[in-house]
N, C-alpha and C positions, 0 to 999 in steps of 0.2 A: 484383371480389373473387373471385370463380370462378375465374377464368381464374388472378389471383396462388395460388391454392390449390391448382389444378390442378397451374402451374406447381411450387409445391414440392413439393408429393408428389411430380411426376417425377422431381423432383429428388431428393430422398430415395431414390426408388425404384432410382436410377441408383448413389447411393452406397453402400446397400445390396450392391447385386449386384456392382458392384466391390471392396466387404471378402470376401465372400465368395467369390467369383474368386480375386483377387490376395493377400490377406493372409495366406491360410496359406503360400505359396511364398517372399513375402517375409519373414515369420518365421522360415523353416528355412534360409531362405539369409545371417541374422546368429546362427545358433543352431550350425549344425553347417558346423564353415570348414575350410579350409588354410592354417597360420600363414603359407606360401610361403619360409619360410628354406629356407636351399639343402639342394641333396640332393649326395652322390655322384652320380658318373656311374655305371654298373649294367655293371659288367662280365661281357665274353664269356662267363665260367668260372660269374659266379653265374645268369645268365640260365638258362643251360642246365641246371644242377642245379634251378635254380628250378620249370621248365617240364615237369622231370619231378617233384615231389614230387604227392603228395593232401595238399592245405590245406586246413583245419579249422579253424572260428573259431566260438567257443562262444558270441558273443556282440554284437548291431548291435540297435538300435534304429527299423529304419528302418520298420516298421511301425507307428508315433505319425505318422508323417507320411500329407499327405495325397495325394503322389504314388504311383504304381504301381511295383510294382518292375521288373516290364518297359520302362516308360518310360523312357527313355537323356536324362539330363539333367547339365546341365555346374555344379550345387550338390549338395549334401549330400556321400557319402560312398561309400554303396551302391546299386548296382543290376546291374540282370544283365547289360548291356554291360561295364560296369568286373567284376565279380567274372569273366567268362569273362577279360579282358585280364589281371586278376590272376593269373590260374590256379587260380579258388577251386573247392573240390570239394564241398564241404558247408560251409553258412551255418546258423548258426542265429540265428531269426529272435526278440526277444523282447516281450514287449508290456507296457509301462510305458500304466500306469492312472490313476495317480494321484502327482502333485507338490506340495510342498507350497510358498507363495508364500515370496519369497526364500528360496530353497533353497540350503544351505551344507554342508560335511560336521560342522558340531559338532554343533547343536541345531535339529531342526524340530518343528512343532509337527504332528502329524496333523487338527487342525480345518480346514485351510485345503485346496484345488485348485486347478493350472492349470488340468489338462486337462481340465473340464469345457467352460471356454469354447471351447478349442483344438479340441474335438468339436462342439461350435456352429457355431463358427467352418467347416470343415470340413465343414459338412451331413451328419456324420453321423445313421444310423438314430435318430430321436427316442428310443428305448429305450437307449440310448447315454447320455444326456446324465445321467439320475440312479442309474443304477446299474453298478457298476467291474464285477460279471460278463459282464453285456450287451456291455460298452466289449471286457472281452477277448475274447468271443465274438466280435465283429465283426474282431479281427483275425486272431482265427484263419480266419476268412470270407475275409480280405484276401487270406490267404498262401494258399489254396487257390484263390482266383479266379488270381491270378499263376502256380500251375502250370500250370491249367489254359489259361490267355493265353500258357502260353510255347511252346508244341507240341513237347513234351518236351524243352526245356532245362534245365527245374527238374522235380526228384522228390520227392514228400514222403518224409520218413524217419519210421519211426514204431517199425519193429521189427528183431530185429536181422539180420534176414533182408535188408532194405531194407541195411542198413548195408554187407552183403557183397554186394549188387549191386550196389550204386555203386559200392565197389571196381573191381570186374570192369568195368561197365559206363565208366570212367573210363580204362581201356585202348584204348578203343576211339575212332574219331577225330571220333564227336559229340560226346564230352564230356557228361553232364548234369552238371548243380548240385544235389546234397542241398541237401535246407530242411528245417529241426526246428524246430518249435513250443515257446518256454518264456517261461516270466513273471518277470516284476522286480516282487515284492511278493505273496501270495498274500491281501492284502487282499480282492481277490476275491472267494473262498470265501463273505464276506458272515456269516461267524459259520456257515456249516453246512457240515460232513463231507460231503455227500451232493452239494455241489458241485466235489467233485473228480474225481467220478465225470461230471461234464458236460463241465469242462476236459480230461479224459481220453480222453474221446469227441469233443472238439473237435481231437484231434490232439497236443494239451501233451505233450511227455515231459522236461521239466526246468522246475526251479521254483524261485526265489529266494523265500525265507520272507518276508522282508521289502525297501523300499526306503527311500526318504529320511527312513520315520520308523516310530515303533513302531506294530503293528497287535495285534489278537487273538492272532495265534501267538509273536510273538519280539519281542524288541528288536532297534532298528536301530541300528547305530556310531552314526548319527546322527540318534539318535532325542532325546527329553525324558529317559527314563528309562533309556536302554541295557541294558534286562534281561534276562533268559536265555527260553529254550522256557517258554513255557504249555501249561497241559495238554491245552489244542486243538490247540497247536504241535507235544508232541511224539505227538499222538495221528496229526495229518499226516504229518508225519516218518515214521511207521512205515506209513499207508496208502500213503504215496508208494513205499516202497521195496518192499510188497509186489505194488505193480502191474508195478513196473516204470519207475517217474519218476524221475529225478535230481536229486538235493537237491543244493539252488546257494546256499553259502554267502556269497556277493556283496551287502555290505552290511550282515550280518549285525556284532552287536554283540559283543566280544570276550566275554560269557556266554555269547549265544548258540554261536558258534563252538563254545566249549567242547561246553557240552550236547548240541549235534548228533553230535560226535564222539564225544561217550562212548557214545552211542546208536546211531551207523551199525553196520548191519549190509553193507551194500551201498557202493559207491566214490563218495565225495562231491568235489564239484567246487567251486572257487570259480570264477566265469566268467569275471568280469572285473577286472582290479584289477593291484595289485603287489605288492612285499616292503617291510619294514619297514626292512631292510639298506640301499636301494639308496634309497627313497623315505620318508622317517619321515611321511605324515601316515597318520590313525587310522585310513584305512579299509583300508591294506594291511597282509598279514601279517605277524604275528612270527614266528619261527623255529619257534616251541613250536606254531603253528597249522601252520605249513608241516610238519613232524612229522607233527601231528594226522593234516592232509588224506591224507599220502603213506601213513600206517597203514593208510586206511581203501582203497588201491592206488586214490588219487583224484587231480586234477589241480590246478593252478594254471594258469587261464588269463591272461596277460602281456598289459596295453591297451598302445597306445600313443600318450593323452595326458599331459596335466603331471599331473592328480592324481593318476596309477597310476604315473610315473615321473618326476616333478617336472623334465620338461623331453619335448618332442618328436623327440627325437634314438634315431634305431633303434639307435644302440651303447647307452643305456638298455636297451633289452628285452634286449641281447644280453647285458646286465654283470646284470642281475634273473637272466636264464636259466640262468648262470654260478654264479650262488648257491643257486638252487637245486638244479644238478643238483650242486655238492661238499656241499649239505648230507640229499640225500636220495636224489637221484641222477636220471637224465635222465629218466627214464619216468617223471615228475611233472608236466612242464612242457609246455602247450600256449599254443595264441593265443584273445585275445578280447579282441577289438581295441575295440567301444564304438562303432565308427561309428557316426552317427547318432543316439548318445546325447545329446544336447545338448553337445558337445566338442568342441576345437578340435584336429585332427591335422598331421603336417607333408604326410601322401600319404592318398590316399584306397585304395581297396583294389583298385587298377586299378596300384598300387603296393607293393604288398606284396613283392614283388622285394626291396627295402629291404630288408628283417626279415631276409629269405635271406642276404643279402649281409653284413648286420652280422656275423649267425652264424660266416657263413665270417672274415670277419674278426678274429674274437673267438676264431679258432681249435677252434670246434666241427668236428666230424668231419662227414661225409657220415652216417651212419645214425645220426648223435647229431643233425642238421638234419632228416631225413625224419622224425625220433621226435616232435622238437619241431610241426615245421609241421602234422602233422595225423597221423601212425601213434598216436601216445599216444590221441588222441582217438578217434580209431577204434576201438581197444580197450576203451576206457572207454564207448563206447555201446555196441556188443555185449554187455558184462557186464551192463548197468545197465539196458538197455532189457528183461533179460528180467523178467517176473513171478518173483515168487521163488518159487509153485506150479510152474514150470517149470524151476527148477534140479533140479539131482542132489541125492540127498540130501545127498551129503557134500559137498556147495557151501553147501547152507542150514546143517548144523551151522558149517563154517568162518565164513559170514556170522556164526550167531550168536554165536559163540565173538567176534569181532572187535569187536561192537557193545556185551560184555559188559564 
């Protein structure tokens, strides 16, 4: 009897330690794919325009997972071998906390979590497993162990000083990688103001209010209730902007939308997503939102899965990009691409070539393609990342005049 007791405990013991091994990589390798439909071949002319732009992507997921990003692995989407082949110049990296089970764009419920087990699963920090600030603190942990692991391949961005050395420093034949810290959901916060003053200290400088479902501050498109700013909500909204954090309207429910807008004093972004023109489901914008954001001199970042373009084809981002730049004009439109997100793409961002090449095809100009791939962006952090104590005066009346 011993011995059979012995024997299954080992045996447990055994199967244990291989869920917890293997499970999280075989999870993320049926979670974030490449549909493998064909591509173009990548001609001479775009390569080379390619290889010289700064690419700027507001937006990747890949810190929910449990690989490293310096690890060079042949699943998921992102990491720092594929983003140097890409010719990515700044990633911004976000940290999704909280899913809610069978998770769809109409109705979720906030009762429910994957990611609890998925952080189990994953051995993370036991302070991790019951509360979503810890969860995001630990990736912010993530993304500074990875610069720190990459012996200056990756820089953190934080200020707008960092923004305009990487610039410069992107001239140069090392190449680094900006990384920015921002969140999908600000569930986090946990019900108190006084912890955004800790995500802020963690590195955060952009923030989506909400994600797959309503929390304390906003409604989610895909929430139960899809309702506008709470008074905590728009109480954020105005701390974020006076630090200097970027309010990410990605997810957000079409009140929401609205109420952020009439309130931004400072340039609002949506990260990741599409148009309503090009793609009709709910979570991409309408015209009167695309408006909104370009009022506030903010961005629409362009994914390139089926939910943001109802198909994986880079002439999509290029026929979205098209629309938006006759409807508001070029210096609106950026990338956030959602790698990593739990999405299915046709390239991973070792590929991103694509998106250049569509452009050119689509008969965008050379400095209407540099605007798009990442100059818009670059703009848009240097404005946003400063405190608004550190603008000029007559930048903080113009802000509040904007937001009024």
């Amino acid at each position: 009897m011993k011995k059979f007791l012995a024997a299954t405990f080992l045996l447990v013991m055994v199967l244990a330690i291989g869920f917890f091994i293997f499970a999280p990589s075989i999870f993320e390798k049926q979670t974030n794919m490449i549909d493998g439909k064909p591509l173009p071949e990548i001609t001479a002319e775009a390569q080379t325009l390619h290889d010289s732009l700064m690419i700027v992507d507001l937006h990747s997921d890949t810190l929910l997972w449990k690989r490293k990003i310096t690890d060079s692995v042949d699943y998921g989407h992102v990491d720092l071998q594929r983003m140097q082949q890409g010719n990515v110049g700044l990633q911004i990296f976000s940290s999704v906390t909280k899913t809610p089970k069978n998770q769809n764009y109409d109705s979720n419920s906030a009762e429910t979590d994957n990611i609890t087990m998925l952080a189990i699963a994953q051995l993370q920090p036991i302070r991790t497993w019951n509360s979503l600030l810890e969860r995001q603190l630990w990736h912010a942990t993530k993304l500074d162990r990875a610069v720190a692991a990459s012996d200056g391949a990756m820089v953190a961005i934080s200020t707008p000083s960092h923004v305009d050395g990487l610039a410069m420093a992107r001239t140069r034949p090392e190449k680094p990688i900006g990384v920015m810290f921002s969140a999908e959901g600000l569930q986090t916060l946990e019900g108190k103001r006084e912890n955004l003053d800790t995500l802020y200290d963690s590195g955060m400088r952009m923030a989506g209010l909400v994600h797959f479902f309503d929390n304390e501050l906003a409604g989610s498109m895909h929430g139960e209730e899809k309702g506008g700013l709470t008074d905590f909500g728009r109480q954020i909204v105005r701390d974020m902007e006076d630090k200097g954090m970027i309010v990410d309207i990605a997810h957000s429910s079409h009140e929401t939308v609205a109420d952020i807008l009439k309130i931004a004093r400072r340039p609002v972004v949506s990260s990741h997503g599409g148009v309503q023109a090009v793609c009709g489901v709910n979570r991409n914008l309408t015209d009167e939102e695309i408006k909104g954001v370009a009022a506030t001199g903010g961005l629409i970042g362009l994914g390139y899965w089926d939910g943001a373009m109802c198909d994986t084809d880079p002439k999509s981002v290029a026929k979205a990009a098209k629309h938006i730049r006759d409807l508001v004009g070029i210096q609106h439109i950026a990338l956030g691409g959602d790698f990593d997100g739990a999405v299915t793409t046709r390239f991973d961002t070792s590929g991103i070539v694509h998106i250049t090449q569509a452009l050119m095809e689509a008969g965008f100009t050379e400095t209407e393609i540099r605007a798009v791939m990442g100059e818009n962006a670059l703009r848009v952090l240097q404005q946003g990342l400063i405190p608004l104590k550190d603008l000029p005066k007559q930048a903080v009346e113009q802000t509040s005049e904007t937001g009024q």
